[in-house]
C-alpha positions in Angstrom: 110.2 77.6 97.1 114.0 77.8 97.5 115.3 77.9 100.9 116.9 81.5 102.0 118.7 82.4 105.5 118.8 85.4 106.8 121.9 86.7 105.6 120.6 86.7 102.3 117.7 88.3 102.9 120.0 91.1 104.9 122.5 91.4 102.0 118.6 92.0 99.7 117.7 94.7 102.1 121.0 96.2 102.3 120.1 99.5 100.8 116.9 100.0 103.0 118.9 98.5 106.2 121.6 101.4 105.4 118.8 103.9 105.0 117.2 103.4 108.0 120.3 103.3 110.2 121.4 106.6 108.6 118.0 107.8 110.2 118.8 106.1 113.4 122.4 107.5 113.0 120.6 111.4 112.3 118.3 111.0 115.4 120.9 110.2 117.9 123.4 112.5 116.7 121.0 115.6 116.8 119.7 114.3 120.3 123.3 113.8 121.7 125.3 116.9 120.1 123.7 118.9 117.4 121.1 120.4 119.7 123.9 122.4 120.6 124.4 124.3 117.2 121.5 127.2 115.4 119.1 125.3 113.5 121.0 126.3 110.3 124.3 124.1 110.9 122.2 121.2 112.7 119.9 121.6 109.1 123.5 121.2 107.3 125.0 118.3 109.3 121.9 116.5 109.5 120.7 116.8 106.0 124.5 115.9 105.4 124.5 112.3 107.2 121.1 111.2 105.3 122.8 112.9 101.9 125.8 110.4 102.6 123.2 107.0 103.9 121.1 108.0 100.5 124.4 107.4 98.6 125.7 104.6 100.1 122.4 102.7 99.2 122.8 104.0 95.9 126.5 102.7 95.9 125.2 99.3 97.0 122.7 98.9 94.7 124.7 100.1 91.9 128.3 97.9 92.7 127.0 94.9 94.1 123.3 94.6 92.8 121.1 91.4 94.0 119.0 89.6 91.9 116.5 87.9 93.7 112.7 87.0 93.7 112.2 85.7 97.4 109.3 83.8 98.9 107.1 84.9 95.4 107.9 88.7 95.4 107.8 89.3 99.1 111.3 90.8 98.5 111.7 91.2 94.7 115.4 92.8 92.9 116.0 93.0 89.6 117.8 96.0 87.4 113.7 98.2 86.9 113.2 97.7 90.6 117.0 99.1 91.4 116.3 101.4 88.7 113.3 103.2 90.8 115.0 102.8 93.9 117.5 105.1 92.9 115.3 107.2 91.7 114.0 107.7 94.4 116.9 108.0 96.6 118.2 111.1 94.6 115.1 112.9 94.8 115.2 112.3 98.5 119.4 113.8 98.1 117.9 116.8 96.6 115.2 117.1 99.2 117.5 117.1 102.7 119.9 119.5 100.6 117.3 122.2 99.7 116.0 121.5 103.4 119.3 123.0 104.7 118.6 126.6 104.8 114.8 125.9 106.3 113.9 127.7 109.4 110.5 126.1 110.0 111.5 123.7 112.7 114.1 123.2 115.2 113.0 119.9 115.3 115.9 119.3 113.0 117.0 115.3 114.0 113.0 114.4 113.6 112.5 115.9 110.8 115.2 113.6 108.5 114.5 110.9 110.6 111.1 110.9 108.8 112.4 111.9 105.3 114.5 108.9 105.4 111.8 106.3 107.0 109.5 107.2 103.9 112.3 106.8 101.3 113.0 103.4 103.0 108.6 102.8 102.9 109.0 103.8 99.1 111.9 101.3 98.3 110.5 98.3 100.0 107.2 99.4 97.4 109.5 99.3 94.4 110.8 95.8 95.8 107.8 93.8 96.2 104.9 92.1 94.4 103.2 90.6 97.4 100.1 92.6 99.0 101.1 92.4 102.3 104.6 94.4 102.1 102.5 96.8 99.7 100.2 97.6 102.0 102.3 97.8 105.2 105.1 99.6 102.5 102.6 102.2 102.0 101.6 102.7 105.6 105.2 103.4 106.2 105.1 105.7 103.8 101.8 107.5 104.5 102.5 107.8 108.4 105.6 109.5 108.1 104.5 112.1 105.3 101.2 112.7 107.6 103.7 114.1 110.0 105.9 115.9 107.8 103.0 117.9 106.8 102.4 118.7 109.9 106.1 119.9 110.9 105.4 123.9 110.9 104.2 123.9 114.4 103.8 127.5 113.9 101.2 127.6 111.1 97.6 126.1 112.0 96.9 125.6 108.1 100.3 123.3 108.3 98.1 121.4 111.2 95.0 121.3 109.4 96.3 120.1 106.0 98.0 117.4 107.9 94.6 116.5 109.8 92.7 116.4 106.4 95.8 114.2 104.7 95.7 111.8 107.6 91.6 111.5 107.6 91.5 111.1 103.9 94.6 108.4 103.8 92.9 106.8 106.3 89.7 106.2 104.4 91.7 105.3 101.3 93.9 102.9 103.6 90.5 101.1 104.1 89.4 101.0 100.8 92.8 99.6 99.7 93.0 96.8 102.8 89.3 96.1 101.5 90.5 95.3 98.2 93.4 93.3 99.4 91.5 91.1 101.3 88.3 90.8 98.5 91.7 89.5 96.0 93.3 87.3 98.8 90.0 85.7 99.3 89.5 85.0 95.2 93.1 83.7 94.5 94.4 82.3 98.8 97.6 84.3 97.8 99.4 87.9 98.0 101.4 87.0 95.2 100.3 89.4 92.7 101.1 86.8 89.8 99.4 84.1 91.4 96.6 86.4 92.0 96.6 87.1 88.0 96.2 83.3 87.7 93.5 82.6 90.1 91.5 85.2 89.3 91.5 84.9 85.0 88.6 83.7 83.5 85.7 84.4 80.8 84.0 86.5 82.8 84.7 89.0 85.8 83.4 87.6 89.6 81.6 90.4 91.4 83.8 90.1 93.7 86.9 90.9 91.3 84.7 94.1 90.4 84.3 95.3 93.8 88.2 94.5 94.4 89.1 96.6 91.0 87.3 99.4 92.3 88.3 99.8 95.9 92.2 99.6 94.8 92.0 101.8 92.0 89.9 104.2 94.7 93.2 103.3 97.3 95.8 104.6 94.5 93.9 106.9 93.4 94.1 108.7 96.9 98.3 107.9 97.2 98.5 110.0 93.5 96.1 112.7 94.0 93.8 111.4 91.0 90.5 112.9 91.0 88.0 112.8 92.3 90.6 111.6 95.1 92.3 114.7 95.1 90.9 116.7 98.2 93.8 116.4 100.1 96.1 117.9 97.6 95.7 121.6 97.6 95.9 122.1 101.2 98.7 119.8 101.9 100.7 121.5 98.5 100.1 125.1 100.0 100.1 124.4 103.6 103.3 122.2 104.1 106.8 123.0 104.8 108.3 123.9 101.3 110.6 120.7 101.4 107.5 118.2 102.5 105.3 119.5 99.8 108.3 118.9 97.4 109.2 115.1 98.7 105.6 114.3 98.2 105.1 115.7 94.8 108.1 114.0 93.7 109.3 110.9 95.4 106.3 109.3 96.4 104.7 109.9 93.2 107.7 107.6 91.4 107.2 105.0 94.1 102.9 105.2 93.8 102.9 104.9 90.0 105.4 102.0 89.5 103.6 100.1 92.3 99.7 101.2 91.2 101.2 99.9 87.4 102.4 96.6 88.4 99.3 95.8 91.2 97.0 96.8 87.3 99.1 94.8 85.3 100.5 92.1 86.9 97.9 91.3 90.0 94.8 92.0 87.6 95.6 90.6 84.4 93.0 88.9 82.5 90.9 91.6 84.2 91.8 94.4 81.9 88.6 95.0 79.9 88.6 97.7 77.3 88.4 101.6 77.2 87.6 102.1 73.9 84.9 103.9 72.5 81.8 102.9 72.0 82.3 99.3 73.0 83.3 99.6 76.3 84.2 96.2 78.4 83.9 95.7 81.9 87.6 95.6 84.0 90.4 98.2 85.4 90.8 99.9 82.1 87.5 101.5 81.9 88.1 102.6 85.7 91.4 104.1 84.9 90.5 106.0 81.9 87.6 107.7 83.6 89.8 108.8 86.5 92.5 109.6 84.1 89.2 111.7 82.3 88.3 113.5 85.3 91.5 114.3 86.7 92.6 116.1 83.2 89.7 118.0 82.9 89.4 118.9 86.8 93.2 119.7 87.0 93.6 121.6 84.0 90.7 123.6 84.4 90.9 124.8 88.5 94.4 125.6 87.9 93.4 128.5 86.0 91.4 130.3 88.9 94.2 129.8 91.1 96.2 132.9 92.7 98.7 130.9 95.2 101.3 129.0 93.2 101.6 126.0 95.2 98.0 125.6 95.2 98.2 125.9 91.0 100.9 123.3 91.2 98.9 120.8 93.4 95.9 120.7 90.7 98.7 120.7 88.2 100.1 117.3 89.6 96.2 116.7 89.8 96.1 116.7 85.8 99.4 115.4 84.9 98.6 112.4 87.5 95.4 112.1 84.6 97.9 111.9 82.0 100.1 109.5 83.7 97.3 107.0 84.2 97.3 107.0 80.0 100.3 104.6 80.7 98.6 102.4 83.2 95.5 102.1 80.6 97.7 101.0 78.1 99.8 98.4 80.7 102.6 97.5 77.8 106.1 97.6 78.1 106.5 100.5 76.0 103.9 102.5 78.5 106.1 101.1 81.5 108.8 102.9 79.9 107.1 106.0 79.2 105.7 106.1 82.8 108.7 106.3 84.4 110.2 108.7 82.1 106.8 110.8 82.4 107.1 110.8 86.0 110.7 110.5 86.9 111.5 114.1 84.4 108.1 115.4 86.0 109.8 115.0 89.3 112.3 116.6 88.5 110.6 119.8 87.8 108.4 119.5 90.6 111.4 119.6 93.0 112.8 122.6 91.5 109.7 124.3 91.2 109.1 124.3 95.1 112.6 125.0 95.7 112.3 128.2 93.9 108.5 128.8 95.7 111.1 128.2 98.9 113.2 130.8 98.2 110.3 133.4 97.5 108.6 132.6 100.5 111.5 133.8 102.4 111.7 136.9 100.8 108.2 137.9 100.4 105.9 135.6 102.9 103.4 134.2 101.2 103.7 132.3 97.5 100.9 134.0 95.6 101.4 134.8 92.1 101.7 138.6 93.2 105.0 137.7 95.1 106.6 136.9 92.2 106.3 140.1 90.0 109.3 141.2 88.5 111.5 138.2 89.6 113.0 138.1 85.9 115.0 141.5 86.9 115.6 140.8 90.6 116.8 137.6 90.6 117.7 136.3 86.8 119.1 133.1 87.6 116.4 131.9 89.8 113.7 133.3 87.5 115.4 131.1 84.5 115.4 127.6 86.7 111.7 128.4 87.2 111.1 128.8 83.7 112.8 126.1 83.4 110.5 123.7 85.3 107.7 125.7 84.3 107.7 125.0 80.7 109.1 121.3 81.1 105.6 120.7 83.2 104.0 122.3 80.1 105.8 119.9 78.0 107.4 123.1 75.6 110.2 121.5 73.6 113.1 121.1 74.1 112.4 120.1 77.5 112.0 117.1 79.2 108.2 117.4 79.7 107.4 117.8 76.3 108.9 114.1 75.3 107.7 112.7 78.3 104.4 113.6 76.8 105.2 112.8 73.0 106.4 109.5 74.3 103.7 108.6 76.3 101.1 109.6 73.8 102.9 107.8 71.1 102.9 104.4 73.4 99.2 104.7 74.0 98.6 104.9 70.5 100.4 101.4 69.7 99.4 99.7 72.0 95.8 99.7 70.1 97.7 99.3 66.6 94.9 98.8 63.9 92.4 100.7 66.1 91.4 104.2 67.6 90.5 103.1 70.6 92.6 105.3 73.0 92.6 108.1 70.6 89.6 109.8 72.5 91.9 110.2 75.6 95.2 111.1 73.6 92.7 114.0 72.0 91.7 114.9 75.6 95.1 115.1 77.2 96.5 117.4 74.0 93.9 119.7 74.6 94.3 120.1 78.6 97.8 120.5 77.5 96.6 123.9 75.2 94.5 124.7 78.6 97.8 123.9 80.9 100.3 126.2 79.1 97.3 129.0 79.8 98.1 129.7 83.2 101.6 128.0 83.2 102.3 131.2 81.2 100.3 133.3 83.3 103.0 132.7 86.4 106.1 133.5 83.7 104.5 136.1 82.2 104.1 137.4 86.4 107.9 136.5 86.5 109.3 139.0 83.2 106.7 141.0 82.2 104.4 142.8 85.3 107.3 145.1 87.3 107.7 144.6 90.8 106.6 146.4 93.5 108.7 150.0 94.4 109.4 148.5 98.0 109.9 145.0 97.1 113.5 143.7 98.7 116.6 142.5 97.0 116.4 138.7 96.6 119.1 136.8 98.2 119.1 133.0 97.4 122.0 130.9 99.1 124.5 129.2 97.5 124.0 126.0 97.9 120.2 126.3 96.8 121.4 128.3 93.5 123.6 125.4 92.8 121.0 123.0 92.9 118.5 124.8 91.1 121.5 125.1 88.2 121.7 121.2 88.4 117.6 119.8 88.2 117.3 122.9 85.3 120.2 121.5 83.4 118.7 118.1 83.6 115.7 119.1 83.2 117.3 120.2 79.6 119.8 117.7 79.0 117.2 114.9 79.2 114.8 117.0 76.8 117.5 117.0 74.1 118.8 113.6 74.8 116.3 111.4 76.3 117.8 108.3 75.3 120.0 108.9 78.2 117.3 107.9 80.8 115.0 105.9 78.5 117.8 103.5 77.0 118.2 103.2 80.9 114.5 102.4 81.3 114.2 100.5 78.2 117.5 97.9 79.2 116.0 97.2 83.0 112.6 96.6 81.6 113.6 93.8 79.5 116.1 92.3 81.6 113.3 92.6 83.9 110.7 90.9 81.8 107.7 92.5 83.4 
């Protein structure tokens, strides 16, 4: 083991050390002189110190990156793990900046205090492989979105969304620790690749079986796979616009990366097959039927939905499905198309809610209804939802429809000379035909059903129209040119030899 002090292991942990003094730095700042200000200019000064900690650890990690594997992946940097970190530092920049024209809470301080804790839970989970920074990583994580869900004090379904996220994450925190410890007690180590090497063999230990299914049941709760998906709905449709959008977009970067390399790095040799009829017992079998479920259950409740944030949240149910493709096939090339998948699906996902944000204001309520005629009130705004819309639908040119090419394609070699994943690929194309069914049903809301005689003039700010213009654009630039993120992907993978 090489000896470290702990200046090194400081200069590792820059990037989270600067996040979470930025939080500090938010807190006492609101406490000692932004009370003073309306909620909107303490939204704007606030959101404005975390936008300029977020960039600083994104200046750190890009000028002076550290490469590092510490005490066997309890700290781990390399180019993929920077790679996530970013990404999901800028989703958090996009968050506290669509978060400035909120009025749900004049708990302003708190409120990016917590944004920031999570991003710093979610970079410590891209920057280890050892089970016990995972698992208190994720508890991090879990805590603070628990209580960002609950931030509306003024709306009792706000409250009881977060009471059924917080008694659901608490089951699957079990489930997970159960796991943990069932692994630790077959391999004497939280390394995930020394687990891989205590724990190969001819045959699969009952114990290994009951380990495999508790952890994928644990991630399968943190990315709203079914049948794990109870909590999703509610906390989509009940949370504070800019919660709902942090946790449909940065924590699902940070919960797939980890949930791919705890698959294929902690459990390798444990893999077993998925492919029809000869199924073999391991993780792959257990993925494929979650990833089986949670396109057919997604895909097909999303069609009786009214409330759009409620026909998002099983929409993230069924692309979740298709992301799990990637972990099935656990190659490099599936690495690569997972992040893409899910970085581009982000994206989207942010800009969708900001939109559903803006509506809200004006209307009340986000049901389908609320969004008649948008196309002539409010053209710009109605294009950036389109936009997202038909990205999550995977309609070329977008970037959703070669996030889904490319995945598909990957899952297909990585059973070259066989069929055996084509049963899934054939599933996911056809939820995709079911998908862009009531995807089209909110645009077709948008420019083709008038809107109401006495519905008001919409009025989006500035700086939210600005945004919007920046995720659609590259939402479309990385549709046309995806090399752009993918040669990205592609170079950090290999440098990073996972």
């Amino acid at each position: 083991m090489i000896a470290i002090n702990n200046a090194q292991l400081l200069r590792l942990a820059l990037p989270e050390v600067i996040v979470v003094t930025t939080a500090l730095i938010v807190m006492a700042a609101d406490f000692l002189f932004l009370h003073r200000f309306n909620s909107h200019v303490r939204f704007f000064l606030a959101a404005g110190l975390g936008v300029l900690g977020c960039t600083g650890a994104i200046l750190r990690i890009i000028l002076a990156p550290e490469l590092a594997n510490i005490f066997n992946g309890v700290l781990l940097s390399n180019p993929l793990t920077q790679l996530v970190q970013i990404a999901v530092l800028v989703l958090t920049i996009f968050t506290l900046l669509f978060s400035v024209d909120s009025t749900f809470t004049q708990h302003v301080g708190e409120f990016v205090l917590l944004l920031l804790v999570a991003t710093t839970g979610m970079m410590f989970l891209a920057g280890t492989q050892d089970l016990l920074v995972i698992f208190i990583s994720l508890e991090l994580l879990s805590l603070s979105l628990y209580i960002l869900v609950a931030f509306n004090k003024s709306s009792a379904q706000s409250w009881e969304a977060a009471l059924k996220y917080f008694l659901f994450g608490g089951m699957s925190a079990a489930f997970l620790l159960f796991g943990f410890s069932v692994l630790y007690g077959l391999s004497n180590s939280t390394s995930l690749p020394f687990i891989a090497a205590a724990i190969h063999g001819p045959t699969l230990n009952p114990l290994l079986v009951i380990a495999i299914v508790t952890t994928a049941i644990g991630f399968g709760f943190k990315i709203a796979a079914a049948p794990f998906h109870f909590w999703a709905p509610d906390v989509y449709q009940a949370a504070p616009a800019p919660s709902a959008a942090f946790i449909a977009s940065g924590s699902k970067v940070a919960s797939f990366f980890l949930f791919f390399q705890v698959m294929a790095i902690g459990l390798a040799g444990a893999e077993g097959t998925a492919t029809l009829p000869d199924l073999v017992r391991g993780w792959v079998p257990v993925l494929a039927l979650m990833s089986t479920v949670s396109m057919l259950l997604g895909n097909l409740v999303a069609i009786r939905q009214s409330s759009l944030r409620r026909l998002l949240a099983y929409s993230a149910i069924a692309h979740a499905g298709t992301m799990l493709l990637a972990i099935v096939a656990h190659t490099q090339l599936s690495l690569a198309a997972l992040l893409y998948y899910v970085i581009t699906y982000a994206l989207a996902t942010l800009g969708a809610f900001a939109v559903i944000s803006v509506v809200e204001q004006q209307m009340g309520n986000d049901e389908l209804s609320s969004f008649d005629g948008l196309g002539r009130q409010a053209p710009m705004l109605s294009f950036c939802l389109a936009t997202f819309i038909l990205s999550l639908a995977g309609i070329p040119p977008l970037a959703g429809f070669f996030a889904k090419f490319y995945l598909f394609v990957t899952v297909l070699n990585a059973t070259s000379g066989s069929l055996g994943l084509l049963w899934l690929i054939v599933l996911a194309i056809a939820m995709s035909a079911v998908s862009l069914y009531y995807y089209l049903r909110v645009l077709k809301r948008v420019y083709v059903t008038p809107a109401a005689t006495n519905a008001p003039a919409f009025r989006t700010p500035a700086l939210t129209q600005i945004l919007l213009l920046v995720l659609a654009a590259a939402v479309i630039l990385l549709g046309c040119a995806p090399q752009l993120l993918l040669r990205w992907i592609d170079a950090a993978i290999q440098v990073s030899g996972l």
